[in-house]
N, C-alpha and C positions, 0 to 999 in steps of 0.2 A: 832572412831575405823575404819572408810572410810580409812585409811591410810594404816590400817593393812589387806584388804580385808575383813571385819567380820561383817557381818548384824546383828543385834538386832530384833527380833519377842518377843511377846508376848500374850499370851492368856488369857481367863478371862471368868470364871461362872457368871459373870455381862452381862446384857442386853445392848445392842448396846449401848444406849445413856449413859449408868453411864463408861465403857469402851472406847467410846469417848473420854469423861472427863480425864482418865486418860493418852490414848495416846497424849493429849494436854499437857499434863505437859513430856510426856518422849524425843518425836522425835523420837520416832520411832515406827513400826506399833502394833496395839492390836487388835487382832480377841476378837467374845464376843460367849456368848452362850455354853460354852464347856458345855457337856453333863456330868453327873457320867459315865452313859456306857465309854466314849472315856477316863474320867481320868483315870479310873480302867483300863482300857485298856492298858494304856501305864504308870502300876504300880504305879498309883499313890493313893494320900488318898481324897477321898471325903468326906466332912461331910453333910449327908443328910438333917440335924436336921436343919442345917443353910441354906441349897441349896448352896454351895460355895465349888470349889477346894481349897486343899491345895496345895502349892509351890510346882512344880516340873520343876527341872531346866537340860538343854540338852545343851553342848556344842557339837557341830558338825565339823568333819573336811571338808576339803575342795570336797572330795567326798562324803561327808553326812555320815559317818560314826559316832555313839556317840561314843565320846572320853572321855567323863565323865558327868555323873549324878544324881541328888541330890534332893535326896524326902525328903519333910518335911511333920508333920501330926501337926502341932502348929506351935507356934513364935521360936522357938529353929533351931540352925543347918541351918537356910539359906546360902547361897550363897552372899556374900559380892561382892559391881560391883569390888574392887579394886582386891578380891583375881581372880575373871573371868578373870579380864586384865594379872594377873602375868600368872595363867595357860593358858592364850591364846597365852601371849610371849614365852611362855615355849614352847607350839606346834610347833609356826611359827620357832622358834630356831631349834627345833629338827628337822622339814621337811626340813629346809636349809640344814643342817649337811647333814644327809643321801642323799641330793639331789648328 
């Protein structure tokens, strides 16, 4: 996605070390520690029972603005990386156009 301008972050209710592990497998960065306070925060679901966020996904434009977002509280309704790439094409198209 270096081609399109579009950095990849990720966060994670895992402790440094198990968060780690997963930034090893993605190539690209993982914070760890999210808090509930900070899920809730930024509408998201946390499950207490388990200590663990659930998926909440921010696509951002080029001035940080969210252009779309997508809270999951289960396995249902994620964000597929392939549908990310179409609406990210879809943005970079339409910033062209209006440019």
């Amino acid at each position: 996605m270096e081609d399109r301008g579009v950095t990849f972050v990720a966060a994670s209710s895992d402790a440094q070390d198990k968060a780690a592990e997963m930034a090893a497998n993605t190539g690209f960065k993982v914070g760890y520690g999210v808090s509930q306070a900070l899920i809730e925060s930024i509408g998201g679901s946390y499950e207490a029972a388990r200590a663990f966020a659930q998926p909440s996904e921010f696509v951002l434009d080029p001035d940080n603005k969210v252009v779309q977002v997508s809270y999951s509280d289960g396995p249902l309704a994620r964000t597929e990386a392939s549908d990310a790439i179409k609406f990210i094409d879809f943005q970079i198209k339409r910033r062209a156009e209006q440019a």
